[in-house]
C-alpha positions as a LaTeX table, in Angstrom:
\begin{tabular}{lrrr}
\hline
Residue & $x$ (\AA) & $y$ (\AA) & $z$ (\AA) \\
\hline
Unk1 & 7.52 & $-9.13$ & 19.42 \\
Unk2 & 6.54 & $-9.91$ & 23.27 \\
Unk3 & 8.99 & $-12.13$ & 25.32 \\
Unk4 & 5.89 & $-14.90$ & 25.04 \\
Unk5 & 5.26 & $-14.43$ & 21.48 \\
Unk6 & 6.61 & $-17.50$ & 19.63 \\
Unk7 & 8.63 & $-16.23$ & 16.26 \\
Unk8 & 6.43 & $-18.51$ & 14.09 \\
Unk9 & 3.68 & $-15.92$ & 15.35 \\
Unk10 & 5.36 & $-12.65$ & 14.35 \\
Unk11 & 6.36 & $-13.81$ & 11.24 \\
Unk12 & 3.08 & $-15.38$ & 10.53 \\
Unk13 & 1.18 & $-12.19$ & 11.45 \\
Unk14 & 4.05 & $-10.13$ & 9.38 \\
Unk15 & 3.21 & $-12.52$ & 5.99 \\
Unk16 & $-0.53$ & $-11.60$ & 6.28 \\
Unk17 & $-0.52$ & $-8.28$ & 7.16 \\
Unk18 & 2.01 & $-7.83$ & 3.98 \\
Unk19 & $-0.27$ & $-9.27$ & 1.74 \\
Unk20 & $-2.47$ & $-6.71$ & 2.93 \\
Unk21 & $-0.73$ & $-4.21$ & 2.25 \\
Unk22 & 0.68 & $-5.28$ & $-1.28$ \\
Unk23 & $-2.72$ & $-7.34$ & $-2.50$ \\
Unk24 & $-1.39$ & $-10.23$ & $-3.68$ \\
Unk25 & 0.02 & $-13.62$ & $-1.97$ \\
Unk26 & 3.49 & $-13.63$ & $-0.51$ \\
Unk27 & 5.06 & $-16.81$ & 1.27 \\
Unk28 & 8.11 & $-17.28$ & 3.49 \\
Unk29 & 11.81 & $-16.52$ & 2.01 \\
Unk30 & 14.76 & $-17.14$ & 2.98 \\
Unk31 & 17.54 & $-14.15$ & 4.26 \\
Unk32 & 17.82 & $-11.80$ & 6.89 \\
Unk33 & 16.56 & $-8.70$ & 4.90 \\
Unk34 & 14.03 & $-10.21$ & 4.07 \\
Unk35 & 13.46 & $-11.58$ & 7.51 \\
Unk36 & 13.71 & $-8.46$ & 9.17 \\
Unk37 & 11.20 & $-6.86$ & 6.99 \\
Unk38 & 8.03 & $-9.38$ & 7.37 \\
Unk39 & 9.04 & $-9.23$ & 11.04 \\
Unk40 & 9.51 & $-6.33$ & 12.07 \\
Unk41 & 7.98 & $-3.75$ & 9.51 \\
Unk42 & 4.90 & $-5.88$ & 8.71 \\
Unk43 & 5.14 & $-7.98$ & 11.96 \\
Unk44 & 5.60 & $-5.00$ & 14.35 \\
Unk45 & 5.24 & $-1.67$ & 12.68 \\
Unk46 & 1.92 & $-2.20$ & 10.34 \\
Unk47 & 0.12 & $-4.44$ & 13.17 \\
Unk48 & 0.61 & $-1.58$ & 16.09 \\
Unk49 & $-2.80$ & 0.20 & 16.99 \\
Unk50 & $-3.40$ & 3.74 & 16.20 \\
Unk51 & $-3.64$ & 4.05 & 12.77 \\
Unk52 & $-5.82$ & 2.37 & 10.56 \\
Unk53 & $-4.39$ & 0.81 & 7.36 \\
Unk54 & $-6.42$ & 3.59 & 5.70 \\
Unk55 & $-4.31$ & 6.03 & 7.31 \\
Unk56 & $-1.47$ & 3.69 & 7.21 \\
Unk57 & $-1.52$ & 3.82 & 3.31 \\
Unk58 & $-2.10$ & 7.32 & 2.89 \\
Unk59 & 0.76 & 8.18 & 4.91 \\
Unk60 & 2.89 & 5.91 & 2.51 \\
Unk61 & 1.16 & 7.44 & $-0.89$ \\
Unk62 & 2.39 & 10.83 & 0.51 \\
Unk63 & 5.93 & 9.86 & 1.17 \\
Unk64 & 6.27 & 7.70 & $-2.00$ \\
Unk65 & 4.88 & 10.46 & $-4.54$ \\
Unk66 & 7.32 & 13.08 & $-2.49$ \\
Unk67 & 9.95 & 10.80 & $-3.20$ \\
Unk68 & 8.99 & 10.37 & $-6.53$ \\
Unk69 & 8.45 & 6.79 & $-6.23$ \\
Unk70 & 6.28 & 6.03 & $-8.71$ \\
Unk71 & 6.82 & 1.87 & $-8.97$ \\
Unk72 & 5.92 & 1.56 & $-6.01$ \\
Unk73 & 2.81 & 3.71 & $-6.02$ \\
Unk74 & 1.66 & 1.15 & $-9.15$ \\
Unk75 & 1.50 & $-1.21$ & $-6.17$ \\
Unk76 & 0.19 & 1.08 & $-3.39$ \\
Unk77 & $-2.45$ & 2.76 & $-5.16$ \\
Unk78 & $-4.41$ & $-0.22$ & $-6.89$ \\
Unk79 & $-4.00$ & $-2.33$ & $-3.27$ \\
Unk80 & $-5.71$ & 0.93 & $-1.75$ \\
Unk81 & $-8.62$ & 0.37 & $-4.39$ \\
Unk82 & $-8.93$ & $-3.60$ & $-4.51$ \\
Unk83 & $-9.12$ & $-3.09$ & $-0.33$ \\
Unk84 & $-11.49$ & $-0.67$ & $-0.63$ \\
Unk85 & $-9.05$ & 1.69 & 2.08 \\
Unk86 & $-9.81$ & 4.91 & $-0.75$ \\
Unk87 & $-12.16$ & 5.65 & $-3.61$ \\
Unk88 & $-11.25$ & 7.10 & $-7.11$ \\
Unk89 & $-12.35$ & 10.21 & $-5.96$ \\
Unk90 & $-10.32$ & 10.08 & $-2.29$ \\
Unk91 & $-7.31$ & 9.59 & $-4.48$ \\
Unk92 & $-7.50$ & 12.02 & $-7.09$ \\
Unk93 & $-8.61$ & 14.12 & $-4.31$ \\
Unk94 & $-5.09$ & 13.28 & $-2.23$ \\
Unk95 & $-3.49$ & 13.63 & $-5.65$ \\
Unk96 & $-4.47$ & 17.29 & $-6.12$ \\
Unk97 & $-3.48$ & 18.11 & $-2.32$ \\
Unk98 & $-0.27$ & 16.13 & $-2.59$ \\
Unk99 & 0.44 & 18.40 & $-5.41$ \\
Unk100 & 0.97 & 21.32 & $-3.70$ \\
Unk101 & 3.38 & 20.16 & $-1.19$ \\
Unk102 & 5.47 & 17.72 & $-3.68$ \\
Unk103 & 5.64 & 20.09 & $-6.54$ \\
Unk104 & 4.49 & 20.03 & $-9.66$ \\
Unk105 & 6.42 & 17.52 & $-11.63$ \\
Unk106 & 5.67 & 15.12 & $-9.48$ \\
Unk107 & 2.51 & 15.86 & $-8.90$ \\
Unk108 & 1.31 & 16.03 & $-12.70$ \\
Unk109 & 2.79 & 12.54 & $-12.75$ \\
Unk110 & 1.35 & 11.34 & $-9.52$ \\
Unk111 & $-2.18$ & 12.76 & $-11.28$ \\
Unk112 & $-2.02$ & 10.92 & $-14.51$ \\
Unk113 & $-0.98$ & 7.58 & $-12.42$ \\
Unk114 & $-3.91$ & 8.00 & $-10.33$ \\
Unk115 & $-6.38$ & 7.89 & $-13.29$ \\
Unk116 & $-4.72$ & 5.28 & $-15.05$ \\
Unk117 & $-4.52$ & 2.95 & $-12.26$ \\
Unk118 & $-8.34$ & 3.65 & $-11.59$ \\
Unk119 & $-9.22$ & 3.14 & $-15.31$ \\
Unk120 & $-7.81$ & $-0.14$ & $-14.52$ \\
Unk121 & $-8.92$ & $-0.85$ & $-11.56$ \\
Unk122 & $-12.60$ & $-0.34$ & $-13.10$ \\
Unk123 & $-11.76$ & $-2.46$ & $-16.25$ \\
Unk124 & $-11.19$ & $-5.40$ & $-14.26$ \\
Unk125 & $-14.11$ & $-4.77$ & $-11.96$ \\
Unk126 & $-16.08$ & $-4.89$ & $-14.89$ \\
Unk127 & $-14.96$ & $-7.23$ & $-16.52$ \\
Unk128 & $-15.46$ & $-9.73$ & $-13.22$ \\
Unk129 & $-18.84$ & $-8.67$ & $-13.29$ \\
Unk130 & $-19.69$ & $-9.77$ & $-17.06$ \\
Unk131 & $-17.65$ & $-12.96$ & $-15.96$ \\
\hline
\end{tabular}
């Protein structure tokens, strides 16, 4: 935040930019943690130039699947598709590469998440469509 930049700004700009990131509406809430995170991680950290949100969310698909993470990549991964920020094939593609620096465990699980979460992602694309 800048010394002139009201609070209702930053936290305004940190509400949008994480329904961005997670693809689906997400009001004000009470608490610090929560406070702290629209603020400053969406607010500050996801808003600052020099990475696109494309590169922004393949930086966190890498360190979720690493982590093993995979509740979070349900969220990640279709947000990346519904935002148009990576294809099917850029992500099965980032799967297979990811694979060989997370291990394979995790990487045979990241793989079969990947395809589901496009199967779905193209279900509901077509079924908008015939709507």
């Amino acid at each position: 935040m800048t010394e002139s930049e009201p609070p209702s700004e930053r936290r305004e700009r940190g509400l949008e930019m994480m329904r961005r990131v997670y693809g689906w509406e997400i009001g004000d809430a009470p608490g610090d943690f929560f406070g702290i995170t629209v603020d400053h991680l969406f607010g500050d950290i996801w808003t600052r130039p020099g990475l696109s949100m494309r590169d922004r969310r393949m930086l966190l698909i890498g360190v979720l699947a690493g982590q093993g993470l995979n509740d979070v990549l349900d969220i990640q991964i279709p947000a990346a598709l519904a935002n148009g920020e990576l294809s099917p094939d850029e992500l099965r593609e980032t799967g297979i590469f990811l694979t060989h620096y997370i291990g394979w465990p995790l990487g045979s699980r990241l793989s079969v998440q990947i395809d589901t979460l496009i199967a779905k992602h193209e279900k509901r694309i077509r079924k908008e469509k015939s709507d």
